[in-house]
N, CA, C and O atoms as a MOPAC input file, in Angstrom:
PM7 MOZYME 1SCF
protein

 N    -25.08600 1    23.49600 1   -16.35400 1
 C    -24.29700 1    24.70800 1   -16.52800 1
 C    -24.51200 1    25.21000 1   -17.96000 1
 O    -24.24100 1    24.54900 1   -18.96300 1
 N    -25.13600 1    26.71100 1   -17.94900 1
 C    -24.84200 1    26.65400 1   -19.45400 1
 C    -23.53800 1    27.18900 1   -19.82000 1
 O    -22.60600 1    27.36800 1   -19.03600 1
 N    -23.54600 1    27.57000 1   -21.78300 1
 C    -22.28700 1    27.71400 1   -22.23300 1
 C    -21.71200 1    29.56400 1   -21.53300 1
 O    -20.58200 1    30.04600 1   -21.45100 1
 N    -22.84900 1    30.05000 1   -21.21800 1
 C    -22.36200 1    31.21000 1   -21.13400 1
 C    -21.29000 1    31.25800 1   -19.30800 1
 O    -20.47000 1    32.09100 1   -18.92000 1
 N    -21.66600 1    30.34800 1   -18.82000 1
 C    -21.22800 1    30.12400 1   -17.29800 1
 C    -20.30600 1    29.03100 1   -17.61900 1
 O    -19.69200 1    28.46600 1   -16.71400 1
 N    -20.21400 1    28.80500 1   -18.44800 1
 C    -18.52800 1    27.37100 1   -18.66300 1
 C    -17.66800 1    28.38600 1   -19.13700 1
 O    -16.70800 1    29.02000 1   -18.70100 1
 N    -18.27300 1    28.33300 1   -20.07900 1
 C    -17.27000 1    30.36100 1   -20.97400 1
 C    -16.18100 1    31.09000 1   -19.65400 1
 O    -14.97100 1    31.13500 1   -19.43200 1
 N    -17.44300 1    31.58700 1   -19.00300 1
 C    -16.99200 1    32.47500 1   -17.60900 1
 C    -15.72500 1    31.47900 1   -16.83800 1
 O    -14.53300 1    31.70100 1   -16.62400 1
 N    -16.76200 1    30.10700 1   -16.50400 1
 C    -15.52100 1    29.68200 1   -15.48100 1
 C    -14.09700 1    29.33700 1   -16.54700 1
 O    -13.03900 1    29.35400 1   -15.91800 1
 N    -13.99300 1    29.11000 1   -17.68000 1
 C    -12.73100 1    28.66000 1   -18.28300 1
 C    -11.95500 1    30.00500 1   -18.47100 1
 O    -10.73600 1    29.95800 1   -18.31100 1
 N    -12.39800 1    30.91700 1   -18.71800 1
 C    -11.39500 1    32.31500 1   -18.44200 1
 C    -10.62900 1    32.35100 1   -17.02200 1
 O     -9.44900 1    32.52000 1   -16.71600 1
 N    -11.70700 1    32.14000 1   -16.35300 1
 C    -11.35300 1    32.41600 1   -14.73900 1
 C    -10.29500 1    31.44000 1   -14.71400 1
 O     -9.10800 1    31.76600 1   -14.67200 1
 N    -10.67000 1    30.33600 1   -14.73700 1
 C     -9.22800 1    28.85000 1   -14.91300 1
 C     -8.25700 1    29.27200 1   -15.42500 1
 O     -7.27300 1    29.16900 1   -14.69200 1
 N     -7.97000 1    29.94700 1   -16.87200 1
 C     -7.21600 1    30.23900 1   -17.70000 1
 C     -6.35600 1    31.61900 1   -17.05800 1
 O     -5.18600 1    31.75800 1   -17.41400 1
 N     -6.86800 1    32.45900 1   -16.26400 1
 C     -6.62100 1    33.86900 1   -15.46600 1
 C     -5.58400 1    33.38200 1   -14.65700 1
 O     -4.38300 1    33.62100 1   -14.53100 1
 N     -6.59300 1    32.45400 1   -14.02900 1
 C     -5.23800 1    31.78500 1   -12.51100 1
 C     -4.28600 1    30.73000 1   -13.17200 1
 O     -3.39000 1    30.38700 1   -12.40000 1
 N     -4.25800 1    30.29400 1   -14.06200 1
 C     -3.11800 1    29.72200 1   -14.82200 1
 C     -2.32500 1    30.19300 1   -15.06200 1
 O     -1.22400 1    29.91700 1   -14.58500 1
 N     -2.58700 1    31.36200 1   -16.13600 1
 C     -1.60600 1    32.41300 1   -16.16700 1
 C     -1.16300 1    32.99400 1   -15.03600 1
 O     -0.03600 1    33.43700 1   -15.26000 1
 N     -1.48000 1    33.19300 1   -14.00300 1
 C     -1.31300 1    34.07200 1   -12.83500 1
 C      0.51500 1    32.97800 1   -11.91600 1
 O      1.69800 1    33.16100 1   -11.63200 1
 N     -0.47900 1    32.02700 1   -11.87900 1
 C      0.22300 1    30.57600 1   -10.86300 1
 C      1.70400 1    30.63100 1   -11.93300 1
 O      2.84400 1    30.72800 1   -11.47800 1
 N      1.31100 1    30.53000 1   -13.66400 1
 C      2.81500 1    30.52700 1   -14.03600 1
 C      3.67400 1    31.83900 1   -13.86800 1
 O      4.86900 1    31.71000 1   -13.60200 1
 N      3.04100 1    33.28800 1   -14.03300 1
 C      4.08800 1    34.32100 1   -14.03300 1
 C      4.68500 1    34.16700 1   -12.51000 1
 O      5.89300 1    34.23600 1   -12.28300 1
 N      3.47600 1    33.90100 1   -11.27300 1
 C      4.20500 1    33.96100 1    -9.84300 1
 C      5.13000 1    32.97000 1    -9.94200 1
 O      6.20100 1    33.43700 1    -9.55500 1
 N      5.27300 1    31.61300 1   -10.33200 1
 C      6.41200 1    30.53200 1   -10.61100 1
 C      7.43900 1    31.80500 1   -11.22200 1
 O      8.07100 1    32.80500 1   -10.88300 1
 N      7.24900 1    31.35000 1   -11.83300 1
 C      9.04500 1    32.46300 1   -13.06800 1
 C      9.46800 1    33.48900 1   -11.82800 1
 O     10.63800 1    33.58000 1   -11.45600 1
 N      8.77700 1    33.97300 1   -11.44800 1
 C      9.01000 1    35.12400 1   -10.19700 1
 C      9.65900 1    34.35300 1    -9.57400 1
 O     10.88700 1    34.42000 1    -9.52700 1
 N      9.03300 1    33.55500 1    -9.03100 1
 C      9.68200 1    32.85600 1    -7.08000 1
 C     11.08600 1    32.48000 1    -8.04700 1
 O     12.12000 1    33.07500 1    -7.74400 1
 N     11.12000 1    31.60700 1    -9.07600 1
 C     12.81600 1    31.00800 1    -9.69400 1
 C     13.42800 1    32.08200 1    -9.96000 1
 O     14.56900 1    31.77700 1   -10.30700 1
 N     13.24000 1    33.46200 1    -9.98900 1
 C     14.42400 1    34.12900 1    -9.87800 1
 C     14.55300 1    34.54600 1    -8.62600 1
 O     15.74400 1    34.63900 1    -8.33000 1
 N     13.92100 1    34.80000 1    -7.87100 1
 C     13.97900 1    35.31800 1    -6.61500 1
 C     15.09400 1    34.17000 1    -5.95000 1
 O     15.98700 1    34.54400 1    -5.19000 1
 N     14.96200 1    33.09900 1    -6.24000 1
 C     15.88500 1    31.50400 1    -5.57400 1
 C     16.67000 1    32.03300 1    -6.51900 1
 O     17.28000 1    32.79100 1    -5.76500 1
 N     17.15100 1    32.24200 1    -7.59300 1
 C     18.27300 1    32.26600 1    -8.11900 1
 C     19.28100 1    33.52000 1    -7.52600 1
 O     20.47300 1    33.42000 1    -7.23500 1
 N     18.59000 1    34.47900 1    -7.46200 1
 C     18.85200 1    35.38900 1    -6.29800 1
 C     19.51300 1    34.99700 1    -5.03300 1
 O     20.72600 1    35.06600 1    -4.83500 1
 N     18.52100 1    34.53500 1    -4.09700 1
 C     19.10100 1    34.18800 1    -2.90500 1
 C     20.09600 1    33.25200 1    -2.94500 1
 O     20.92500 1    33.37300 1    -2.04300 1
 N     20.29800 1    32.18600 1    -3.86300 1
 C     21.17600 1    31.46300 1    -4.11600 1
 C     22.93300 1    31.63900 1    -4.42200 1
 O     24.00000 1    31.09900 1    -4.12700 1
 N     22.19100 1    33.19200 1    -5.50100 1
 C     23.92800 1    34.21800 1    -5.59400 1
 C     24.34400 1    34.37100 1    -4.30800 1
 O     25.33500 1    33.92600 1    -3.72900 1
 N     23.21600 1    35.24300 1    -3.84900 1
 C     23.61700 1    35.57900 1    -2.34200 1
 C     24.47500 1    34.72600 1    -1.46600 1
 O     25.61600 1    34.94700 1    -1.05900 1
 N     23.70700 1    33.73100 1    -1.26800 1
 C     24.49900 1    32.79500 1    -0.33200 1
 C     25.68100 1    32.38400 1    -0.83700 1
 O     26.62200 1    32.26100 1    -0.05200 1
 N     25.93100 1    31.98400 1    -2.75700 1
 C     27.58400 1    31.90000 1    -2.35800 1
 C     28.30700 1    33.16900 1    -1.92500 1
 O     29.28400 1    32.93800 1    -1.21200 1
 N     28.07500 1    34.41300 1    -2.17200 1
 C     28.84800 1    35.14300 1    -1.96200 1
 C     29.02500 1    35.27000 1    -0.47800 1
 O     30.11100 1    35.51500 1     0.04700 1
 N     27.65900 1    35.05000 1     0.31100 1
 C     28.38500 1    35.12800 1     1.71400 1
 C     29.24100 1    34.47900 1     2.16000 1
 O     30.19200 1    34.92700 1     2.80000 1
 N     28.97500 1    32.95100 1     1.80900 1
 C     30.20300 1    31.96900 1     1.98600 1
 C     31.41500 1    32.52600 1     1.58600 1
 O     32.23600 1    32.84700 1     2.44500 1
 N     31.69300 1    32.72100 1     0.12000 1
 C     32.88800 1    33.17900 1    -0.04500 1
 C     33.36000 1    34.30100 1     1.13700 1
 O     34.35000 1    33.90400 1     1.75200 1
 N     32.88300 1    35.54000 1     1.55000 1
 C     33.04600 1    36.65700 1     2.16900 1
 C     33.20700 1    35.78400 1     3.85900 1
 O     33.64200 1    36.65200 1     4.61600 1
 N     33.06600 1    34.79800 1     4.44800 1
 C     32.70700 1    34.03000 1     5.32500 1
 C     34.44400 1    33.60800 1     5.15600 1
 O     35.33800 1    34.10700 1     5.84000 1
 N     34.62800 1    32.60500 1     4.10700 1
 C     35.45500 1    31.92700 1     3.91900 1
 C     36.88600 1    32.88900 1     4.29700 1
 O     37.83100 1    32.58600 1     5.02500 1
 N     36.64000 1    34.16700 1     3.49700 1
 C     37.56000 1    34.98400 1     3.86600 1
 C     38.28300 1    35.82500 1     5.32000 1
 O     39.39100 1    36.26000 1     5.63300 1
 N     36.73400 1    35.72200 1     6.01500 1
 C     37.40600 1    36.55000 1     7.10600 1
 C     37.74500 1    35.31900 1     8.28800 1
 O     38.10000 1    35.33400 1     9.46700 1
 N     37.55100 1    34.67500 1     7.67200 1
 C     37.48800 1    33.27900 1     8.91500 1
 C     39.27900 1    33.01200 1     8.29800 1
 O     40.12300 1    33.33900 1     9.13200 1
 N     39.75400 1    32.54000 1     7.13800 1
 C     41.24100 1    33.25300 1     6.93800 1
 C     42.24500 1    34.35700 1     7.17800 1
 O     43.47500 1    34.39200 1     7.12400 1
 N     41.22000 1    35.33400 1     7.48700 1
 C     42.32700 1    36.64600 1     8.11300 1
 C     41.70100 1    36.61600 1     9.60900 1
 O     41.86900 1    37.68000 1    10.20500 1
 N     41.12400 1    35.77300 1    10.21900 1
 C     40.86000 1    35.53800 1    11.09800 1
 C     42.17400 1    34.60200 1    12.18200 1
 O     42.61100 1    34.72900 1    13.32600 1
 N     42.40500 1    33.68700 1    11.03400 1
 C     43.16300 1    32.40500 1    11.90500 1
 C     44.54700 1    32.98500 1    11.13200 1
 O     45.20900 1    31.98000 1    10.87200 1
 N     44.93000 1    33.62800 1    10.87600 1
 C     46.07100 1    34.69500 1     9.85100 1
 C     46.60400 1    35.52500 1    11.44100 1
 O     47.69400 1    35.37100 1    11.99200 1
 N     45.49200 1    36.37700 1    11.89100 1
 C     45.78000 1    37.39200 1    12.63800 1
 C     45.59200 1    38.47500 1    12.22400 1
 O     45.90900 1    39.40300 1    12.96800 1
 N     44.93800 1    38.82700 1    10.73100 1
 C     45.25600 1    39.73700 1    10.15000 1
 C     43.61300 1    41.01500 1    11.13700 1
 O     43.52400 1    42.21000 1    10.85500 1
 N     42.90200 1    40.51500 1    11.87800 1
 C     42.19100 1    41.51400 1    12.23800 1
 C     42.27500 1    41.94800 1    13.54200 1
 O     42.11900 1    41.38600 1    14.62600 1
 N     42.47900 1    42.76600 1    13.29600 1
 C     42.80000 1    43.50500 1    15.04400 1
 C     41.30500 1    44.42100 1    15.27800 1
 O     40.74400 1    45.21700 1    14.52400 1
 N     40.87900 1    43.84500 1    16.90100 1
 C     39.45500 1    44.23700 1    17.37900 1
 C     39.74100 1    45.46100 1    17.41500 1
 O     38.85500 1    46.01500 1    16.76500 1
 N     40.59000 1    46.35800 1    17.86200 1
 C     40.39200 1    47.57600 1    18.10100 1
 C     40.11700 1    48.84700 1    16.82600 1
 O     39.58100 1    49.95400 1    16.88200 1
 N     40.80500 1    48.02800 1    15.63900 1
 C     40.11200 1    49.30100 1    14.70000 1
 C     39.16800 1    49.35500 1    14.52500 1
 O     38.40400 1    48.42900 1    14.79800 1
 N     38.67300 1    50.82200 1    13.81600 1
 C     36.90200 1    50.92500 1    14.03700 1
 C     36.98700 1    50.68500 1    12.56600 1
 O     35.96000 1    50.61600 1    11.89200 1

């Protein structure tokens, strides 16, 4: 291999390195994301399942 084709491939290595870490940092917020999400559904879950066994929802309102 010469130096001018090691040169080439260590950029290319160095490209998708950089690449593989910004998509990482991405996907951990995206999970930190979905993660909010899900407590809040729980909480919002937690709640109607209480005005649930309460009585407090009546099927007929729209």
């Amino acid at each position: 291999m010469t130096k001018a084709e090691e040169k080439k491939l260590t950029m290319n290595l160095k490209q998708i390195s950089d690449s593989m870490k910004y998509r990482t940092i991405a996907l951990r917020a995206v999970l930190d994301d979905l993660e909010l999400l899900w407590k809040e559904l729980e909480e919002v879950a937690e709640k109607w399942n209480v005005m649930l066994k309460e009585g407090c929802y009546e099927k007929d309102k729209p």
